[in-house]
Wavefront OBJ file of the C-alpha trace (Angstrom):
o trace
v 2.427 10.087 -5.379
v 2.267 7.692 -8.215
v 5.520 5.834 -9.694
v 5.707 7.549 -12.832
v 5.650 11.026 -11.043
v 8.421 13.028 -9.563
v 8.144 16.238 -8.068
v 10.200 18.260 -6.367
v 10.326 19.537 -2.294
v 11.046 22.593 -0.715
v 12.227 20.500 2.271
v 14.987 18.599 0.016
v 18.093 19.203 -1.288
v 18.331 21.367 -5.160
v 18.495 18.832 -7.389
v 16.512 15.472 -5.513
v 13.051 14.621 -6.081
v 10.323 12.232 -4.931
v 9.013 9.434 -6.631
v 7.511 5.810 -6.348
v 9.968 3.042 -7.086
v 8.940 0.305 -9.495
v 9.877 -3.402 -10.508
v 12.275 -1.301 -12.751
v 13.934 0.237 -10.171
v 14.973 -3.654 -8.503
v 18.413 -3.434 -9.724
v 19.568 0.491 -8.222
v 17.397 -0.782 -4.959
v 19.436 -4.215 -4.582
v 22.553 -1.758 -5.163
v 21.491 0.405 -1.991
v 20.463 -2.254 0.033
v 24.055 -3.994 -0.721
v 25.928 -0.919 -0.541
v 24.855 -1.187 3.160
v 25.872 -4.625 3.974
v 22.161 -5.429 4.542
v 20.824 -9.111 3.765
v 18.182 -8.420 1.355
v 17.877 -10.524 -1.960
v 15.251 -9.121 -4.868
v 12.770 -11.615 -3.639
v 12.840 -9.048 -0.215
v 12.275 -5.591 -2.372
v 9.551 -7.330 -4.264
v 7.129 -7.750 -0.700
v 7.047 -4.137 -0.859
v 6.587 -3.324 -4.636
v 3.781 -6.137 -3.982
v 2.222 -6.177 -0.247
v 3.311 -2.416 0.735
v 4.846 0.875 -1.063
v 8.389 1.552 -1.743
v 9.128 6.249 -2.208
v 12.432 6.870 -3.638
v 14.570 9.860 -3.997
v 16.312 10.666 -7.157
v 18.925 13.434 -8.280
v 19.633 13.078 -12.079
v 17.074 10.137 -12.400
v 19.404 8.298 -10.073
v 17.781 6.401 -7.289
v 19.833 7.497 -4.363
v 17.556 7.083 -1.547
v 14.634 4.484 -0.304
v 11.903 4.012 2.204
v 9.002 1.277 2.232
v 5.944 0.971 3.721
v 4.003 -2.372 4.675
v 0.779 -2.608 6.071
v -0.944 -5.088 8.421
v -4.818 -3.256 8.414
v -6.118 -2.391 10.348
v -4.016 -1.119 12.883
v -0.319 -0.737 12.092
v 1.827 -0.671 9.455
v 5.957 -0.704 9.305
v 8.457 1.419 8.044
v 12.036 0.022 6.586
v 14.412 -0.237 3.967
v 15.451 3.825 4.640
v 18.770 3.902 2.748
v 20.561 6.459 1.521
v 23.558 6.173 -0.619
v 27.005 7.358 1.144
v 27.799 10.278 -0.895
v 24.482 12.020 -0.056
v 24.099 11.215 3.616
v 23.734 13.960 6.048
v 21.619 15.838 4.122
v 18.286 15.190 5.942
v 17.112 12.795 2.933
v 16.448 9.656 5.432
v 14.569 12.351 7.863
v 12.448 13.683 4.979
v 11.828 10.009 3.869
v 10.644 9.348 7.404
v 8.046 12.352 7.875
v 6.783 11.140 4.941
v 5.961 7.931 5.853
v 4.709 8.522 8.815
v 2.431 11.403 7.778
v 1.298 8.854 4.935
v 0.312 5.959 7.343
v -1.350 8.610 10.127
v -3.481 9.613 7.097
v -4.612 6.432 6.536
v -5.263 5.456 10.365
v -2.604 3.198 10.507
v 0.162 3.171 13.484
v 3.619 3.666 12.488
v 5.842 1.076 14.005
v 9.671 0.172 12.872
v 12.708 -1.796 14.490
v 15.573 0.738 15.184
v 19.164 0.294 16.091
v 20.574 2.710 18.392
v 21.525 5.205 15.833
v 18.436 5.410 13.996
v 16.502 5.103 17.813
v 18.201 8.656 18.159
v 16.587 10.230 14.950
v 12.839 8.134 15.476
v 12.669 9.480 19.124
v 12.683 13.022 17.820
v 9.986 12.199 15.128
v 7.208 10.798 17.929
v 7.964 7.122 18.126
v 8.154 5.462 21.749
v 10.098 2.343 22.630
v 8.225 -0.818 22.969
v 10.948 -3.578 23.515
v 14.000 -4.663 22.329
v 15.405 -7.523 20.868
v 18.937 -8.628 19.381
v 20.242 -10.077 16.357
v 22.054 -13.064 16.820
v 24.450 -14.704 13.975
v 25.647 -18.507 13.717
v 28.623 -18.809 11.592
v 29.525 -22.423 12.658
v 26.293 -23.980 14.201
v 26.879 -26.377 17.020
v 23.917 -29.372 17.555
v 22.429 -28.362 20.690
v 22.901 -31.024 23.535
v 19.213 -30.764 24.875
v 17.321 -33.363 22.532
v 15.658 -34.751 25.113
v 13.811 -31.536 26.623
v 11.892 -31.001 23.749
v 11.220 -34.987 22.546
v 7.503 -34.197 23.641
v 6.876 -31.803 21.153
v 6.609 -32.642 17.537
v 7.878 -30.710 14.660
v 7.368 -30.967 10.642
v 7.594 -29.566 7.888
v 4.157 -27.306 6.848
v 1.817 -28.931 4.727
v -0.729 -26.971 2.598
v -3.674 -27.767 4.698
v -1.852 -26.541 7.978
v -1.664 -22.874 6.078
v -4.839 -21.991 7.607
v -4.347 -22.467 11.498
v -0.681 -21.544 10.706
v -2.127 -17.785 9.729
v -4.241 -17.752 12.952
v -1.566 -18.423 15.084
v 0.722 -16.182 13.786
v -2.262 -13.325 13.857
v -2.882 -13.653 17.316
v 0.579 -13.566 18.255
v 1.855 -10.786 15.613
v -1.093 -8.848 15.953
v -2.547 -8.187 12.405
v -3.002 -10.983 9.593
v -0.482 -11.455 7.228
v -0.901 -14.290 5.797
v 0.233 -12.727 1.929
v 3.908 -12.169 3.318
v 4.151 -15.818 5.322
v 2.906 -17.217 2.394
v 5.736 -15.828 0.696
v 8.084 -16.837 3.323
v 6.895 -20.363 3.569
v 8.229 -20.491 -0.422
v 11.442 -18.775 0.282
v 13.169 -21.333 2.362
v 11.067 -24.814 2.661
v 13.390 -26.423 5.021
v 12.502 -23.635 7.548
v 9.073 -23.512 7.177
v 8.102 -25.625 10.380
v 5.466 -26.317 12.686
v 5.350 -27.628 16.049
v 2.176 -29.907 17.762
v 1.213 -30.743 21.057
v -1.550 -33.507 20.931
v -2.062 -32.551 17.398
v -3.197 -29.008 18.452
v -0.412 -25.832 17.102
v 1.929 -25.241 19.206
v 4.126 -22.929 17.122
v 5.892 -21.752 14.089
v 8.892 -20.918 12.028
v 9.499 -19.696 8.911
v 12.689 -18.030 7.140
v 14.586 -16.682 3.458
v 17.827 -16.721 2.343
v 19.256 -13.740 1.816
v 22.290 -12.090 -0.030
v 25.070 -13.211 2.934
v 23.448 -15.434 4.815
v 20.151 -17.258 6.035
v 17.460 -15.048 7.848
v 15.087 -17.784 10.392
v 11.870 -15.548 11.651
v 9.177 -15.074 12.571
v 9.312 -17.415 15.430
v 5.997 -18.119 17.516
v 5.245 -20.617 20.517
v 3.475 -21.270 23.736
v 6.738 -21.792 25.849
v 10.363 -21.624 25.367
v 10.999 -25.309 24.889
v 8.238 -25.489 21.927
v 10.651 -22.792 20.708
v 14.032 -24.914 20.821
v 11.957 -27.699 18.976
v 11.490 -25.980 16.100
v 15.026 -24.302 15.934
v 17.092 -27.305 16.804
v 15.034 -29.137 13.656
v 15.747 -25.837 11.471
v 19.061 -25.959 12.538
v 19.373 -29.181 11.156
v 18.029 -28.711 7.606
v 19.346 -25.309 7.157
v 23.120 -24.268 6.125
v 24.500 -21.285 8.185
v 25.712 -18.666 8.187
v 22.539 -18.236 9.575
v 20.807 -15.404 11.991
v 17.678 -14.600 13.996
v 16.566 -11.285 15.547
v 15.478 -12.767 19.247
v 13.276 -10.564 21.394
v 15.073 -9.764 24.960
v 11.738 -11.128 26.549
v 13.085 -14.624 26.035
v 16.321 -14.424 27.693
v 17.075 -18.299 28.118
v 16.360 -18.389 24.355
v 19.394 -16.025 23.522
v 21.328 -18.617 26.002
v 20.696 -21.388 24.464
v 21.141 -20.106 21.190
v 25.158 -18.544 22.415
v 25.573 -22.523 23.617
v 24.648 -23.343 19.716
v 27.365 -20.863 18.422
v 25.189 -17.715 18.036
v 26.787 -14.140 18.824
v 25.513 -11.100 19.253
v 25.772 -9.004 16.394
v 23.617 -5.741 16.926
v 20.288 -4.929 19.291
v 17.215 -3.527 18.104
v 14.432 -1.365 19.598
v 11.045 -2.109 18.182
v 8.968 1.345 18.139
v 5.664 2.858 17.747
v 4.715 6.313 16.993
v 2.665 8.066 19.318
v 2.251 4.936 21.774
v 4.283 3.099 23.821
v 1.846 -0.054 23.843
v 2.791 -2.889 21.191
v 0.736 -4.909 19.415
v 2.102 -8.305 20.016
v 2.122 -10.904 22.408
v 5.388 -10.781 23.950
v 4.594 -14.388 25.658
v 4.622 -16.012 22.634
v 6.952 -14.059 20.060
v 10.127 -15.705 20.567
v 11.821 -13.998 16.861
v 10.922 -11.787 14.873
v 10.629 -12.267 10.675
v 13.154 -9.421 10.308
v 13.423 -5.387 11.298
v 11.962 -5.087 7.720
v 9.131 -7.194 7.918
v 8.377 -6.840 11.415
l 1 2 3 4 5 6 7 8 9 10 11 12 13 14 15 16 17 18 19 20 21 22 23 24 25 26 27 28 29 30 31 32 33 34 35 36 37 38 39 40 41 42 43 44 45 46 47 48 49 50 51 52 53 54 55 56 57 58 59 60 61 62 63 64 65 66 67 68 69 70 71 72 73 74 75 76 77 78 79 80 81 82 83 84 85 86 87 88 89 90 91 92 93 94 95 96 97 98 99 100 101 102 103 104 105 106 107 108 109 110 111 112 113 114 115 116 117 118 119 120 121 122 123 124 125 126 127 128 129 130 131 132 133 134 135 136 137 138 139 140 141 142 143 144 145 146 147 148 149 150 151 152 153 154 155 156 157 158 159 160 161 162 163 164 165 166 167 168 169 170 171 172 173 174 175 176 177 178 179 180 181 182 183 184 185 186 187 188 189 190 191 192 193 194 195 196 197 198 199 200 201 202 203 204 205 206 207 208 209 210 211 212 213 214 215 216 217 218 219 220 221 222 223 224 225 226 227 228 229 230 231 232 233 234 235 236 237 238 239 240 241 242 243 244 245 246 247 248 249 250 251 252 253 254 255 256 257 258 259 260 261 262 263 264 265 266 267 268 269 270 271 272 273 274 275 276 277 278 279 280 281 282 283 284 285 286 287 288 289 290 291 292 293 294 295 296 297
């Protein structure tokens, strides 16, 4: 389907076509992602319209409906950004956007995985997708210091430097599971004070990046060899960044989530990350602390 084509669907509601979104369609995009609640600035839409593929649904050339597609070649790719405005929900126009999706990324070999909550978990368990692990969003409204300086004072942390870009991307591969060094490039602009790394003996020893976003500050992805490597680089973030501020921290890391409730973080929603037609993720859960986002994976 090509961005200057609709068409029509025997599967959708009289009156609602298909078509790609374009930079043109930024503005009715930011309105559904807003209408939502979600975080997302324009800087977020344009990683798909750029690194991935963005299908909307239209009735009366009104955008009314989104889903986006981002791969990581070549093995998996994620689905997000599935919004549909309120006055045409329950009309099967997120399922539809779904099937296609995922019958667009089987095509092309690629793995469909997303991050769920528990009501869209429901609707992506009926449409092959398997749990892999969960993970839970945590917010900071009023960030406390954290009191355990002294635990991580063998690990050093600064800012990223342009000729660390290179082992930062390997790290981050082997630990995400695909390359994608386009969209942490991206990241690494979006919010400089976040964009950390972390050395042991001058050898990488982890990662963080973030972006701001429309209420708050998102930090993710966040990759290390242990879990105090992992405080290191938040307590610095925490330090440079203004909240509110939130994280999406992966249940495999429990004392992380402590630590981060002794900071001032609550629990705001869980997560389920999913893949369809496998239960077996692609990451390595020892070392993925965070993730970038249920968008971005």
């Amino acid at each position: 389907m090509t961005a200057a084509t609709a068409h029509s669907d025997p599967d959708l509601p009289d009156g609602v076509s298909a078509r790609g979104v374009t930079d043109a369609d930024l503005a009715p995009a930011m309105a559904l992602s807003a209408e939502a609640g979600w975080n997302q600035i324009e800087a977020d839409w344009r990683i798909f319209l750029d690194l991935g593929n963005v299908i909307g649904l239209e009735r009366g050339g009104r955008l009314i409906a989104t889903a986006a597609t981002l791969p990581f070649a070549p093995r998996f790719a994620w689905i997000s950004m599935v919004l549909v405005t309120a006055a045409e929900r329950r009309r099967g126009l997120a399922r539809w956007l779904l099937r296609h999706c995922v019958v667009d990324l089987v095509r092309r070999g690629l793995v469909p995985v997303l991050d769920a909550t528990p009501a869209g978990r429901a609707v992506y368990l009926g449409l092959g997708f398997h749990d892999g692990w969960g993970m839970r969003r945590l917010v900071g409204r009023q960030v406390r210091p954290p009191t355990d300086a002294a635990a991580t004072d063998r690990v050093d942390v600064r800012g990223v430097a342009p000729a660390d870009w290179p082992r930062l991307i390997a790290y981050d591969a082997a630990v995400f599971g695909a390359d994608r060094s386009a969209l942490l490039r991206r990241l690494g602009r979006r919010l400089p004070a976040a964009a950390l790394i972390a050395e042991r003996g001058g050898r990488l020893a982890g990662l963080v990046l973030g972006r701001e976003g429309r209420v708050m500050n998102q930090l993710g992805p966040l990759a290390a060899d242990d879990d105090t490597v992992a405080r290191a680089l938040l307590a610095r973030a925490f330090a440079a960044v203004a909240p509110p501020m939130t994280i999406d921290v992966s249940d495999r890391h429990p004392s992380l989530g402590n630590w981060l409730a002794a900071c001032g973080f609550v629990v705001e929603r869980p997560y389920t990350r999913m893949m369809h037609g496998t239960h077996v993720a692609f990451d390595d859960g020892t070392r993925l602390f965070a993730i970038a986002g249920p968008e971005l994976g």
